[in-house]
C-alpha positions as CSV (number, residue, x, y, z in Angstrom):
1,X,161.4,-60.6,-153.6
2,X,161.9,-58.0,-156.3
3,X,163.7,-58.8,-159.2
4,X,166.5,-55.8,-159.7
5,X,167.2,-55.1,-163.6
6,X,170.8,-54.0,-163.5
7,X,170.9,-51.8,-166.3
8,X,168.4,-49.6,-164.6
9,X,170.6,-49.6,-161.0
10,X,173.5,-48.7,-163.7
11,X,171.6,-45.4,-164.8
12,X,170.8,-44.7,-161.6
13,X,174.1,-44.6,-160.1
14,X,175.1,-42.5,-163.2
15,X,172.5,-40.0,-162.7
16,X,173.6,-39.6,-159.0
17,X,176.8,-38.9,-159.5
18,X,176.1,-36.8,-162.5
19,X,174.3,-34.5,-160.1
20,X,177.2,-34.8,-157.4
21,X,180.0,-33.4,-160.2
22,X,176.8,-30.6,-161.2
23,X,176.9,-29.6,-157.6
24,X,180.3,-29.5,-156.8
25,X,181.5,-27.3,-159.9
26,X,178.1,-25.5,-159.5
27,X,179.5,-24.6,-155.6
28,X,182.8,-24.0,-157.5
29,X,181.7,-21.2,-159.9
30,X,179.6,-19.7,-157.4
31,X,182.8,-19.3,-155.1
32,X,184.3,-17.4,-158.0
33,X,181.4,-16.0,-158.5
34,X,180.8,-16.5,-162.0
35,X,180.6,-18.7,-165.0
36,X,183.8,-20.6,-165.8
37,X,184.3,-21.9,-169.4
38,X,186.6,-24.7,-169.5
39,X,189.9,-23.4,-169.8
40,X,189.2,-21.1,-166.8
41,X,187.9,-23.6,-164.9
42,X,191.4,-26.0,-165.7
43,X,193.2,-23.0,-164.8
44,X,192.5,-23.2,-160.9
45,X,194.6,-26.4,-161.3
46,X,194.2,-28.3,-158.0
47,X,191.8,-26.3,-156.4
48,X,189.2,-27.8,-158.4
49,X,186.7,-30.1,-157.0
50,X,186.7,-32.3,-159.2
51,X,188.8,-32.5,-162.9
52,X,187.1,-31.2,-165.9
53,X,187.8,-34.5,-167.9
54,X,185.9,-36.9,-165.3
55,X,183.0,-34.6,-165.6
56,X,183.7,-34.5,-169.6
57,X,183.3,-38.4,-169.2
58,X,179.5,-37.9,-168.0
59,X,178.4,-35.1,-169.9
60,X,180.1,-35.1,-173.2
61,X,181.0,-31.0,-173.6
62,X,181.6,-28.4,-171.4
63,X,178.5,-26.3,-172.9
64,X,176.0,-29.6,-172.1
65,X,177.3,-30.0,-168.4
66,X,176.6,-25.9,-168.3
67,X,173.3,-26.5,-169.5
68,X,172.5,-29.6,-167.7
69,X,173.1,-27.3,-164.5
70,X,170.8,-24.5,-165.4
71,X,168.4,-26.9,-166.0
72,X,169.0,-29.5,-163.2
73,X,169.7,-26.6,-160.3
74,X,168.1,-23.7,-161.1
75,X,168.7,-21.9,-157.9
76,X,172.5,-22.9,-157.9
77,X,172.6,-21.1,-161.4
78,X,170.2,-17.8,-160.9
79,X,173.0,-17.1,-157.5
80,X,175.7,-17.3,-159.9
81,X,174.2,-15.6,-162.4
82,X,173.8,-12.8,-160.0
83,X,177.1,-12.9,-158.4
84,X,178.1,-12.6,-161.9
85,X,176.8,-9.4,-162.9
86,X,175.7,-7.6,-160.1
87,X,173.0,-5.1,-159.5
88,X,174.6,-1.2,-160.4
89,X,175.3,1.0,-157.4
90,X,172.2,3.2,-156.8
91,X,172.5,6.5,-158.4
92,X,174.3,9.1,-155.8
93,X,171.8,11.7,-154.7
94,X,171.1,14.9,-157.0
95,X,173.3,17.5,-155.3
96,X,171.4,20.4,-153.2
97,X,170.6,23.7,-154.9
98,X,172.6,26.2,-153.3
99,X,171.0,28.9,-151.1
100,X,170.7,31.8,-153.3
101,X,173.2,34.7,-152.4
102,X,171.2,37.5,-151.0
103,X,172.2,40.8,-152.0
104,X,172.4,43.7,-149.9
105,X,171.5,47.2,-151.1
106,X,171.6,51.0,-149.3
107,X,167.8,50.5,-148.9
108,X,167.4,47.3,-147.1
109,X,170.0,48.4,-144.7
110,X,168.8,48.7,-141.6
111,X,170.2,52.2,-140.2
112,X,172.8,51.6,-137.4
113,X,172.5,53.7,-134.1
114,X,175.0,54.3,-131.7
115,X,174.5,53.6,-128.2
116,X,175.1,56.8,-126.1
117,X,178.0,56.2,-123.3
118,X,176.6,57.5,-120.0
């Protein structure tokens, strides 16, 4: 039978739910669709996931539990990232040249003939 350090299960059990509080405000901000600082993030009041002191308790600052999810989920960030500033509209289309007005003069008239009533 294995002997089981319990420190180590400790960390472990840390680390998981470190991730699980990086994933849920990850999904969070990528609802909203972009980066929350802190005090927009306390803001949504209950309709956080989870309170931004119990994830204070595991990561220390708001700026390292940012960091630790760019670095952590890097897919999770690049979405929000892009739902944050999204690409620009394409450019609207050049407008047409008009058709140049063709003038008329006396000589490229054609001459008009009656028909004769029979």
């Amino acid at each position: 039978m294995k002997a089981v350090d319990p420190q180590k299960e400790m960390r472990m059990a840390r680390l998981r739910v470190r991730n699980e509080i990086l994933k849920a405000v990850g999904m969070f901000m990528l609802e909203k669709g972009k980066v929350l600082e802190k005090h927009a993030y306390d803001d949504f009041g209950n309709d956080v996931p989870i309170r931004s002191g119990m994830a204070l308790n595991h990561f220390g600052s708001w700026s390292r539990l940012l960091t630790t999810l760019e670095g952590s989920f890097p897919e999770m960030w690049a979405e929000i990232k892009k739902a944050e500033n999204p690409p620009p509209p394409p450019p609207p289309p050049p407008p047409k040249p008009e058709a140049p007005v063709r003038k008329t003069t006396l000589s490229s008239k054609k001459p008009s003939v009656k028909k004769e009533e029979k």
